[in-house]
C-alpha positions as a Markdown table, in Angstrom:
| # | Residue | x | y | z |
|---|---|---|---|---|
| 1 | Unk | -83.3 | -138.3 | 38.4 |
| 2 | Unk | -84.5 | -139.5 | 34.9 |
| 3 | Unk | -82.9 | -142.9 | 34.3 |
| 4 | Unk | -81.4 | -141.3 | 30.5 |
| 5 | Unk | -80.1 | -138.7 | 32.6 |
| 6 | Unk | -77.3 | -141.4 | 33.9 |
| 7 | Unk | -76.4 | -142.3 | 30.2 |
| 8 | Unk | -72.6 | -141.5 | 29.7 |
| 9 | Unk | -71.4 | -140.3 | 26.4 |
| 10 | Unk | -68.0 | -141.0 | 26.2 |
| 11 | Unk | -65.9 | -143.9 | 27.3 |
| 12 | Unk | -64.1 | -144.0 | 30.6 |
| 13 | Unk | -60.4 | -144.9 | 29.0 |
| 14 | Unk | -60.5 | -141.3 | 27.3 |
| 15 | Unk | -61.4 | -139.1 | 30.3 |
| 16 | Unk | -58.1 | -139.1 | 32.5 |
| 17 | Unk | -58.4 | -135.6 | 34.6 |
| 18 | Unk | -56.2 | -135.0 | 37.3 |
| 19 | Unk | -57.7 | -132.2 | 39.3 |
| 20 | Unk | -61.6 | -131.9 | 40.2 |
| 21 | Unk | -61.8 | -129.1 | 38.4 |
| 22 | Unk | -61.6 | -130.8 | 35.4 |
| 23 | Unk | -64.2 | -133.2 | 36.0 |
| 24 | Unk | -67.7 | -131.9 | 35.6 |
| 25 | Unk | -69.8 | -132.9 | 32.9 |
| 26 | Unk | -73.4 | -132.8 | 31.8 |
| 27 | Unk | -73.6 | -136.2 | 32.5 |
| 28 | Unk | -73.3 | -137.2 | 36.1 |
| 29 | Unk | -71.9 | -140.9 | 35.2 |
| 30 | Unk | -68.9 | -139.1 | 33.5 |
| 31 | Unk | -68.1 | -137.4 | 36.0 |
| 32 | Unk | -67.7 | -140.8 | 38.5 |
| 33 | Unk | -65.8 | -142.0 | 36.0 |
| 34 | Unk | -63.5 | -139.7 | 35.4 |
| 35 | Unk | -63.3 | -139.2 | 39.1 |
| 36 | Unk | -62.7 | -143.3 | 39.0 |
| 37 | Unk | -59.8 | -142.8 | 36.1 |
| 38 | Unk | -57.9 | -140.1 | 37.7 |
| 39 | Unk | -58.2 | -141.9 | 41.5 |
| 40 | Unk | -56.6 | -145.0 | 40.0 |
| 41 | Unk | -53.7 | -143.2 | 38.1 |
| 42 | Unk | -52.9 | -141.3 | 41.2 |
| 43 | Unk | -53.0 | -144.4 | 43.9 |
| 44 | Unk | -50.8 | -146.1 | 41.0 |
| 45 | Unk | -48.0 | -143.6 | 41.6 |
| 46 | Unk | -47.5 | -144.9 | 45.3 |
| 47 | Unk | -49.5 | -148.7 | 44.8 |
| 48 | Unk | -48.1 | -151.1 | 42.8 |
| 49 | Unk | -51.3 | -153.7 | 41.7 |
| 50 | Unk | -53.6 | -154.2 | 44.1 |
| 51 | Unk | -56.2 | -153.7 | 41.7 |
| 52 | Unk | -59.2 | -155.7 | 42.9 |
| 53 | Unk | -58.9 | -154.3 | 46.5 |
| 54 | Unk | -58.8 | -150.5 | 45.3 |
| 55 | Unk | -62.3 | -151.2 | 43.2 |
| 56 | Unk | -63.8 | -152.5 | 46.6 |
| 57 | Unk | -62.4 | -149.6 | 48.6 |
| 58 | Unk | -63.9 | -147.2 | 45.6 |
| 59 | Unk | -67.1 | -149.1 | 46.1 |
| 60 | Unk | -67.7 | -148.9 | 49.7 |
| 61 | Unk | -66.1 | -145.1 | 49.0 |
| 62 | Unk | -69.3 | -144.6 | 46.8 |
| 63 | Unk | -71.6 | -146.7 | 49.2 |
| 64 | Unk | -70.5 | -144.6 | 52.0 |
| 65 | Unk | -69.7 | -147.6 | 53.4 |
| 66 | Unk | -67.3 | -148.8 | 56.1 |
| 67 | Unk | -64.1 | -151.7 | 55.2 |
| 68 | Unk | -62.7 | -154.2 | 57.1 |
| 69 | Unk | -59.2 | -154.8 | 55.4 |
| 70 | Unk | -57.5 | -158.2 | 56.1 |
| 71 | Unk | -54.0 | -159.3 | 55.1 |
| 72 | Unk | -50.2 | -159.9 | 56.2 |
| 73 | Unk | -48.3 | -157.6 | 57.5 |
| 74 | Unk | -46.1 | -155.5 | 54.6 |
| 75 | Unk | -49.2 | -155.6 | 51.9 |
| 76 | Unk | -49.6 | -151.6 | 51.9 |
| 77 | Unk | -52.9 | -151.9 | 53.7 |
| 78 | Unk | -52.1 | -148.8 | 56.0 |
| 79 | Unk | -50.3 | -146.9 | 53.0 |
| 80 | Unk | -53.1 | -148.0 | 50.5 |
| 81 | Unk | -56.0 | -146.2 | 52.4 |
| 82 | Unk | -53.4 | -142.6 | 53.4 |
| 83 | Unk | -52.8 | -141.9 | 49.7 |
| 84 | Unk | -56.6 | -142.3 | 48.8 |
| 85 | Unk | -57.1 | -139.5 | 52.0 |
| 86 | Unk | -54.5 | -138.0 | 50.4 |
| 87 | Unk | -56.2 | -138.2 | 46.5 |
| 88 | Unk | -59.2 | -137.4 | 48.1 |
| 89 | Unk | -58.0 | -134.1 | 49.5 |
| 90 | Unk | -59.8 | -135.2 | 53.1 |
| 91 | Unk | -58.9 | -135.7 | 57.0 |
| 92 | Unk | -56.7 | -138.4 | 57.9 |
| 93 | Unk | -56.6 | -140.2 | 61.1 |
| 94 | Unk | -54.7 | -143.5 | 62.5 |
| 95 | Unk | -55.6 | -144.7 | 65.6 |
| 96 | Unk | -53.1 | -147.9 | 66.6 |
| 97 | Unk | -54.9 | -150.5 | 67.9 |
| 98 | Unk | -53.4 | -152.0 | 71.4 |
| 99 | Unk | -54.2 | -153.5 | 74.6 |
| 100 | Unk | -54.3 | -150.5 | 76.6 |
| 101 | Unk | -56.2 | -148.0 | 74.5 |
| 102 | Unk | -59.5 | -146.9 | 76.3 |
| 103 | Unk | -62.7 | -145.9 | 74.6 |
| 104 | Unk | -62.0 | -141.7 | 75.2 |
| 105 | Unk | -58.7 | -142.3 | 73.6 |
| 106 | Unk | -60.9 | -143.0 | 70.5 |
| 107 | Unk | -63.7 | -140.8 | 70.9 |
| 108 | Unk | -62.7 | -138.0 | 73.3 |
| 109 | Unk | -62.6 | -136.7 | 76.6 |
| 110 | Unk | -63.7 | -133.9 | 78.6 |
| 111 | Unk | -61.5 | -131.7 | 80.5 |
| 112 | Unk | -62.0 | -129.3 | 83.3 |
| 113 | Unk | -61.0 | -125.3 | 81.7 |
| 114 | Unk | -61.1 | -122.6 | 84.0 |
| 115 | Unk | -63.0 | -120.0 | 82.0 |
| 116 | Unk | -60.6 | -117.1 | 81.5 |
| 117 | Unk | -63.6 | -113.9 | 82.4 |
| 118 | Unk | -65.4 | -115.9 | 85.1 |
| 119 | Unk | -62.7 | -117.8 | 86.6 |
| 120 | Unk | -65.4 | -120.7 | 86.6 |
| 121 | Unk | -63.9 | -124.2 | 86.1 |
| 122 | Unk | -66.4 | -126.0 | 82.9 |
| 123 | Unk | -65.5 | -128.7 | 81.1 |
| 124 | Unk | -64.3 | -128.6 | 77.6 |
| 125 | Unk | -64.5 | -131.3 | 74.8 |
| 126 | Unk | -61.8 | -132.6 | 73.3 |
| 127 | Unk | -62.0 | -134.3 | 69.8 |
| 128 | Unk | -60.7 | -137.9 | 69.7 |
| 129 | Unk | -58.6 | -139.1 | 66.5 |
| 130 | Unk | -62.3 | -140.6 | 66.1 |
| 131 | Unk | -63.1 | -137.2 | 64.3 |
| 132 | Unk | -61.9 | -137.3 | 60.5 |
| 133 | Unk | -63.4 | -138.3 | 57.1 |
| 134 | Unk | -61.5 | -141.5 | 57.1 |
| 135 | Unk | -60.1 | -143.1 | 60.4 |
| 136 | Unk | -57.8 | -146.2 | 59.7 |
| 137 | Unk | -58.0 | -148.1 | 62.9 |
| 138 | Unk | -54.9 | -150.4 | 62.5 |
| 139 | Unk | -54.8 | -153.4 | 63.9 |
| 140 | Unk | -58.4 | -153.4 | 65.3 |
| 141 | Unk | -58.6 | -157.1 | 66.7 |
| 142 | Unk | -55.4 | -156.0 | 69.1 |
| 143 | Unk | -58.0 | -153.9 | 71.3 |
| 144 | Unk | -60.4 | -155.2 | 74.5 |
| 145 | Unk | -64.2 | -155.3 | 73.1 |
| 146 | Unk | -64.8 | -152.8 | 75.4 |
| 147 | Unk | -62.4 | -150.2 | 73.1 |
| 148 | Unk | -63.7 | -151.7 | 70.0 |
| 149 | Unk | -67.1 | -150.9 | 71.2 |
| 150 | Unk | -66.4 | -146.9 | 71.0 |
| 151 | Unk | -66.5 | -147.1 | 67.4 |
| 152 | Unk | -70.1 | -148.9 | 66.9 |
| 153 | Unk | -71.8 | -145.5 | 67.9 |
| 154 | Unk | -69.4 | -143.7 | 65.3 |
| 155 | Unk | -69.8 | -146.0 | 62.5 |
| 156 | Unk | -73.7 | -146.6 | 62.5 |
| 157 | Unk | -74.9 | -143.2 | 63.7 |
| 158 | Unk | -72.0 | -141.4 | 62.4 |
| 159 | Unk | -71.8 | -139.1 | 66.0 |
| 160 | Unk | -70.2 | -139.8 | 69.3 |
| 161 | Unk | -71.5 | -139.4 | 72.4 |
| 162 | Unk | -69.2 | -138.1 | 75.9 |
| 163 | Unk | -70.9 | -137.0 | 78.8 |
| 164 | Unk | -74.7 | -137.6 | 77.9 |
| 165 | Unk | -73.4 | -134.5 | 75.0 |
| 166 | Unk | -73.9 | -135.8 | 71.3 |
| 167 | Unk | -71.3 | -134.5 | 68.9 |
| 168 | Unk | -71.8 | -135.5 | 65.3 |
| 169 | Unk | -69.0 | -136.6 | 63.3 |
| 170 | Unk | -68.3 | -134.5 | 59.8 |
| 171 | Unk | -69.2 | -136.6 | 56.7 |
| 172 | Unk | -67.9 | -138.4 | 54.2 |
| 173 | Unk | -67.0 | -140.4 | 57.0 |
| 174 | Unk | -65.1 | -144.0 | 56.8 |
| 175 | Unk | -63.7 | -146.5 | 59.1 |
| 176 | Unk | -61.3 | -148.6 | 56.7 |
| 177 | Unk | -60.1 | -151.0 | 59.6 |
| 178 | Unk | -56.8 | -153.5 | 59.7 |
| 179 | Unk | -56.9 | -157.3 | 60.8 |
| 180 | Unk | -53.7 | -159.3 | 60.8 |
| 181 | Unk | -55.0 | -163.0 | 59.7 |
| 182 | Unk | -51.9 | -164.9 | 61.1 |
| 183 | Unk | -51.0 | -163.8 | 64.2 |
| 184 | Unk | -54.0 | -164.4 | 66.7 |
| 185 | Unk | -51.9 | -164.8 | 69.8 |
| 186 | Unk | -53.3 | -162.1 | 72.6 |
| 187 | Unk | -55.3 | -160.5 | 70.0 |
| 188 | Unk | -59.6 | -160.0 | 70.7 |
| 189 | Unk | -61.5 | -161.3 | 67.4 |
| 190 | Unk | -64.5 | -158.7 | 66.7 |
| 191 | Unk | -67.7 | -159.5 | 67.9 |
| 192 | Unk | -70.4 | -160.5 | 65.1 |
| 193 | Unk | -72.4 | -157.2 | 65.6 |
| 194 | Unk | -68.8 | -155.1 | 65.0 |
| 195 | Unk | -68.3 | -157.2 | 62.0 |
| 196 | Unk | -72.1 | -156.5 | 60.5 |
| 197 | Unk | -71.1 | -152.9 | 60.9 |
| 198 | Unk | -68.2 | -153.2 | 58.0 |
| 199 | Unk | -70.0 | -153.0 | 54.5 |
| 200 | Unk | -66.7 | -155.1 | 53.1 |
| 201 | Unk | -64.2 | -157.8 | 54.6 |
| 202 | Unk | -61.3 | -157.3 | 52.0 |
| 203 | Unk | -59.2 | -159.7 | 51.3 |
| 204 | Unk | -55.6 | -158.3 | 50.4 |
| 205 | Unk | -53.5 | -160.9 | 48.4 |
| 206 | Unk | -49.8 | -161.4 | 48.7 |
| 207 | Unk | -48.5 | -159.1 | 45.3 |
| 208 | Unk | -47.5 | -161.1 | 41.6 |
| 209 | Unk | -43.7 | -161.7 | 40.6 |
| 210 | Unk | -43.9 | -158.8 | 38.6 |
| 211 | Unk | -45.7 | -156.9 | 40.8 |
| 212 | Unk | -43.5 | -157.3 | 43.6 |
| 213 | Unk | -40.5 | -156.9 | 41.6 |
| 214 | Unk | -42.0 | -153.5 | 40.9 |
| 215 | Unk | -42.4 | -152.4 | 44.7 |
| 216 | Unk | -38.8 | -153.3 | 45.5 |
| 217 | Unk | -37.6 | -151.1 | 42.5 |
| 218 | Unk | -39.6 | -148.2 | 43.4 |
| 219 | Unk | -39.3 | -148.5 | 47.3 |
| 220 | Unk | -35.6 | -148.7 | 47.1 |
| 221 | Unk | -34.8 | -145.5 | 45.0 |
| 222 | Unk | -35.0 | -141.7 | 46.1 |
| 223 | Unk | -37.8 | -140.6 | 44.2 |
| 224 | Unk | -41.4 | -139.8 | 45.8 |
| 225 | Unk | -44.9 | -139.5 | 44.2 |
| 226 | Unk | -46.8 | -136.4 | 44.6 |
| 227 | Unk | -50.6 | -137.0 | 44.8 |
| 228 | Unk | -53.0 | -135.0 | 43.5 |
| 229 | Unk | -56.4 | -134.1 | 44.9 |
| 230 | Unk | -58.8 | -135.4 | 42.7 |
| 231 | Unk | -62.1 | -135.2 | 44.8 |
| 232 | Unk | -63.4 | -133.2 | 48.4 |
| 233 | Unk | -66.0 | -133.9 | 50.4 |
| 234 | Unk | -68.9 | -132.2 | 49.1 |
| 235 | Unk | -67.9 | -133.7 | 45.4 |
| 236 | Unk | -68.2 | -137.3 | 47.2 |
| 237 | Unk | -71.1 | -136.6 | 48.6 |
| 238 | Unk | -73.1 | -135.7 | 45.9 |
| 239 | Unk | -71.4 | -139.2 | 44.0 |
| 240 | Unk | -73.0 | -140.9 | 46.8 |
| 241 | Unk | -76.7 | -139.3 | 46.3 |
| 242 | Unk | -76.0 | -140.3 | 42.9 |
| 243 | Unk | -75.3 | -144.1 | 43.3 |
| 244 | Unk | -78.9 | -144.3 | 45.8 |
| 245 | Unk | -80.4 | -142.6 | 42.4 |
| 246 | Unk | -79.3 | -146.0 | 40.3 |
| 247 | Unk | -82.7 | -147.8 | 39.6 |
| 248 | Unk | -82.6 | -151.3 | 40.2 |
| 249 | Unk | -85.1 | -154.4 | 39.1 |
| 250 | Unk | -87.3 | -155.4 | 41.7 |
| 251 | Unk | -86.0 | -159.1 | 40.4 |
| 252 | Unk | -82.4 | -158.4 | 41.1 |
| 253 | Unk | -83.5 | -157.1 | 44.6 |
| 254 | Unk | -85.6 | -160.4 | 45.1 |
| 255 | Unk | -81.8 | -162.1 | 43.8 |
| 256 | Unk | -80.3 | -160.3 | 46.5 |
| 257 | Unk | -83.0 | -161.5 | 49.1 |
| 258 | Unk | -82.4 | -165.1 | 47.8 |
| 259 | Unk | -78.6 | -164.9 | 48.4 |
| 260 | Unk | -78.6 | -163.4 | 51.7 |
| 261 | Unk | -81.4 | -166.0 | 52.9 |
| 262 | Unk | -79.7 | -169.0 | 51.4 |
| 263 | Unk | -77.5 | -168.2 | 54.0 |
| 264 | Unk | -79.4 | -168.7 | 56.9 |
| 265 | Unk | -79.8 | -172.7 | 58.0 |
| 266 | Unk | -83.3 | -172.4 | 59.4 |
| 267 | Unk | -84.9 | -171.3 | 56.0 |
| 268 | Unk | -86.8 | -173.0 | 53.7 |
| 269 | Unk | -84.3 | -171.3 | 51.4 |
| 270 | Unk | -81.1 | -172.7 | 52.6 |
| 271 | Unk | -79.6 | -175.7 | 50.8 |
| 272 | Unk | -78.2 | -179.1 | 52.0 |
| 273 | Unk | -74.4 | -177.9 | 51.9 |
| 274 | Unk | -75.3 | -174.2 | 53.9 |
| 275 | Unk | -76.7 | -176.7 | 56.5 |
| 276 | Unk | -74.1 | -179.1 | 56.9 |
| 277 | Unk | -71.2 | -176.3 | 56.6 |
| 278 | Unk | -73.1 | -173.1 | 58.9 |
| 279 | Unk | -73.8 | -172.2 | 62.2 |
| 280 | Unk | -75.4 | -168.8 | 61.8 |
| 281 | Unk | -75.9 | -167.1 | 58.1 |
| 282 | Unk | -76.3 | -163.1 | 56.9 |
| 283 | Unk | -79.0 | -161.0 | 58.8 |
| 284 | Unk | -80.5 | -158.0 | 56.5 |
| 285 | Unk | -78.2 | -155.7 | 56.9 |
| 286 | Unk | -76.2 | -157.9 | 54.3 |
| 287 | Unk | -79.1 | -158.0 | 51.8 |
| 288 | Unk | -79.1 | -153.8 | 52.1 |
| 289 | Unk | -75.7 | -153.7 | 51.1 |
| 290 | Unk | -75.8 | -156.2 | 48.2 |
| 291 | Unk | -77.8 | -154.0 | 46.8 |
| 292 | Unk | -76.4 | -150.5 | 47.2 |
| 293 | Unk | -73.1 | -152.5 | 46.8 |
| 294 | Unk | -74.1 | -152.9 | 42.9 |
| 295 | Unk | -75.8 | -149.3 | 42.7 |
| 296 | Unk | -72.0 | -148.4 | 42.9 |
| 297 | Unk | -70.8 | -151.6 | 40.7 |
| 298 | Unk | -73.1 | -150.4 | 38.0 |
| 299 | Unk | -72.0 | -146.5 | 38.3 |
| 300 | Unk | -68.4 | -147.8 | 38.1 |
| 301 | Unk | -69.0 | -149.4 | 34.9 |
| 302 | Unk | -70.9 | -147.0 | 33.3 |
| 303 | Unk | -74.1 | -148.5 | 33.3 |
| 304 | Unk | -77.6 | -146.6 | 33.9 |
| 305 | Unk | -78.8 | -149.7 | 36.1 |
| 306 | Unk | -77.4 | -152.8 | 38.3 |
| 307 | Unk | -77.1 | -156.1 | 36.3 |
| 308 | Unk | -77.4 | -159.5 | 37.7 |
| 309 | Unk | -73.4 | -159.3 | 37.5 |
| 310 | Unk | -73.3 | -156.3 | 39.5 |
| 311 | Unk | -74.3 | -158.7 | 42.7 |
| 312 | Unk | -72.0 | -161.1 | 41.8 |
| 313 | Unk | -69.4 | -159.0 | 42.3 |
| 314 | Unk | -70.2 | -157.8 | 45.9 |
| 315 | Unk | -71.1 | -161.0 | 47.0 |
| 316 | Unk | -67.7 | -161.9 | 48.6 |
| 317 | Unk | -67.0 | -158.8 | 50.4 |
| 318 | Unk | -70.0 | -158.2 | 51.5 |
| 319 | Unk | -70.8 | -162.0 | 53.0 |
| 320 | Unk | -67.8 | -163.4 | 54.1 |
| 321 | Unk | -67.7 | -162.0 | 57.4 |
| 322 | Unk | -71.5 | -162.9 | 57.9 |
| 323 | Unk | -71.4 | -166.0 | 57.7 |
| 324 | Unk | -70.2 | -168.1 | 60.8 |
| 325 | Unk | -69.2 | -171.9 | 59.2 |
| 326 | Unk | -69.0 | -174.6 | 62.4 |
| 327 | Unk | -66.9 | -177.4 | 62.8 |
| 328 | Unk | -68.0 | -179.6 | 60.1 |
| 329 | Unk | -66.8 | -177.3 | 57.4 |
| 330 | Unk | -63.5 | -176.3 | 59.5 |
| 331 | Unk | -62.7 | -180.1 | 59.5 |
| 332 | Unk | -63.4 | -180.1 | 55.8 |
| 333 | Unk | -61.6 | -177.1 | 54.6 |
| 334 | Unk | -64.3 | -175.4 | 53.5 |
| 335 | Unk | -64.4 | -171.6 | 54.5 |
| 336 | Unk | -67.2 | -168.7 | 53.7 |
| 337 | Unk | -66.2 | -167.6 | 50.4 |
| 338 | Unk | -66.1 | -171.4 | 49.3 |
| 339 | Unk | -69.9 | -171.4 | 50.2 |
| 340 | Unk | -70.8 | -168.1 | 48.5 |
| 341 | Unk | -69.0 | -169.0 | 45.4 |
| 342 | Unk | -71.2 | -172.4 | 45.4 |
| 343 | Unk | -74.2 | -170.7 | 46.3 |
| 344 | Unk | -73.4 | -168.0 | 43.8 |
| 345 | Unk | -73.8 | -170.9 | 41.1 |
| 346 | Unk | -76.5 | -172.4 | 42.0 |
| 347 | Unk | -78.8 | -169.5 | 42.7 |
| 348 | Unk | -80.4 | -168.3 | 39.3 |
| 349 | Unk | -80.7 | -164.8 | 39.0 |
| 350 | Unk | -84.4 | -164.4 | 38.5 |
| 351 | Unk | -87.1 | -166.6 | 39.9 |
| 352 | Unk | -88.1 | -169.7 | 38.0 |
């Protein structure tokens, strides 16, 4: 794809479809954003604000990446993610996360089936809640390692595998995971290589005044929303070849580099403050997602091509949960977004 053919020609405030069918255009960046428009006006008849967490889900959405969703209990984390299945017009899963789920309760089992000409006993897959486009797994840290294991092989590979048989898992697929912050009592943190798995850690904010007068106003009434479909799977699909087809400076990708290796405490790269406040900093897989993170940033906005800004704003999500402070910047209050923001402003955008 030609880089003028991602030129939109119309602003994104006067395109406001509310069906796919009304969304193709010669252009392929006015379609994502009507697609974005009509997404947002349909997730605002159930989700009152909220806005900076939907525009991470949309990204990761358009990354074809997975989310890691953390809040309070009562935020509209779990309804939040079913009305954008609902939007999107795909399959919906919710597996509830607790101490006695087992690994085939996830992925699947297999039974023995007598086989009705032979009389032959076989066994028989059965699908685990594992297999949908998106699977919110609620409550993840409430589950043994072992359990939280099953869904590596799903989210990275995007199949599952049950007795030595691989089964592939339909796609779009996502894993938009649940974490409650303030309740850690009996719960089972994720291991670091679970974590590196989720493209975003999103933070979800306690709601404004206003805001929250809004819920109780709605929630308290008789009336429902109905949600349109606005997008299926094969239209998301092709958004997401579309967002890989963003071009992208090889500078911005050597900024990217620069931020994820600042991280780390044994480079030359890392400053004083990243060594006195970290234990262990971002491994590539952070740097990969910077990037594709503002392919989808730029696409979002309308843009042809990923500005310096475009970074900036994956940053948080996509290094907060990669980086492991010690016990220094505990004692000190300092926590992982405090050292991205700093590193954020003192890393200049191209190379001196």
């Amino acid at each position: 794809m030609m880089q003028d053919d991602l030129i939109p020609e119309s602003d994104e405030q006067d395109v406001t479809p509310s069906s796919s069918d009304e969304m193709h255009s010669d252009n392929p960046l006015d379609e994502v954003q009507s697609a974005v428009v009509s997404l947002r006006k349909q997730l605002a008849q159930v989700i009152v604000g909220q806005d900076e967490v939907i525009d991470q889900l949309l990204l990761s959405l358009l990354s074809s990446g997975h989310c890691l969703l953390v809040g309070v209990p009562g935020l509209a984390k779990t309804l939040l993610i079913s009305t954008l299945a609902r939007a999107l017009n795909l399959d919906f899963n919710r597996i509830q996360f607790t101490p006695d789920l087992m690994p085939s309760d996830i992925t699947g089992t297999e039974v023995i089936q007598a086989d009705g000409a032979s009389g032959e006993r076989v066994f028989r897959f059965v699908p685990g809640p594992i297999f949908a486009n998106i699977v919110l797994a609620d409550e993840i840290n409430r589950t043994p390692p072992k359990t939280q294991a099953a869904l590596l092989e799903a989210m990275q590979e995007k199949q599952v595998t049950v007795g030595g048989t691989r089964h592939p898992l339909d796609e779009p697929f996502f894993v938009l995971a649940t974490q409650n912050p303030i309740e850690q009592e009996g719960t089972y943190p994720l291991p670091e290589a679970q974590l590196d798995r989720f493209m975003f850690n999103i933070r979800v904010e306690y709601p404004s005044s206003d805001e929250e007068l809004e819920i109780m106003q709605r929630t308290t009434g008789g009336k429902s929303a109905e949600v349109e479909t606005v997008l299926d799977g094969p239209r998301i699909r092709e958004l997401q070849a579309l967002v890989r087809e963003v071009p992208i400076a090889d500078d911005l990708i050597r900024y990217a580099l620069r931020l994820t290796r600042a991280t780390r405490v044994k480079t030359e790269e890392a400053p004083d403050f990243v060594k006195r406040h970290v234990d262990w900093g971002a491994g590539p897989r952070a740097g990969q997602y910077l990037v594709l993170g503002a392919k989808a940033s730029a696409v979002l906005s309308g843009r042809p091509h990923v500005t310096a800004e475009d970074i900036r704003r994956v940053a948080l999500p996509v290094l907060r949960h990669r980086i492991v402070t010690n016990f220094a910047a505990e004692a000190e209050g300092v926590t992982s977004d405090d050292i991205i923001r700093r590193l954020l402003e003192e890393t200049a955008a191209h190379a001196v």
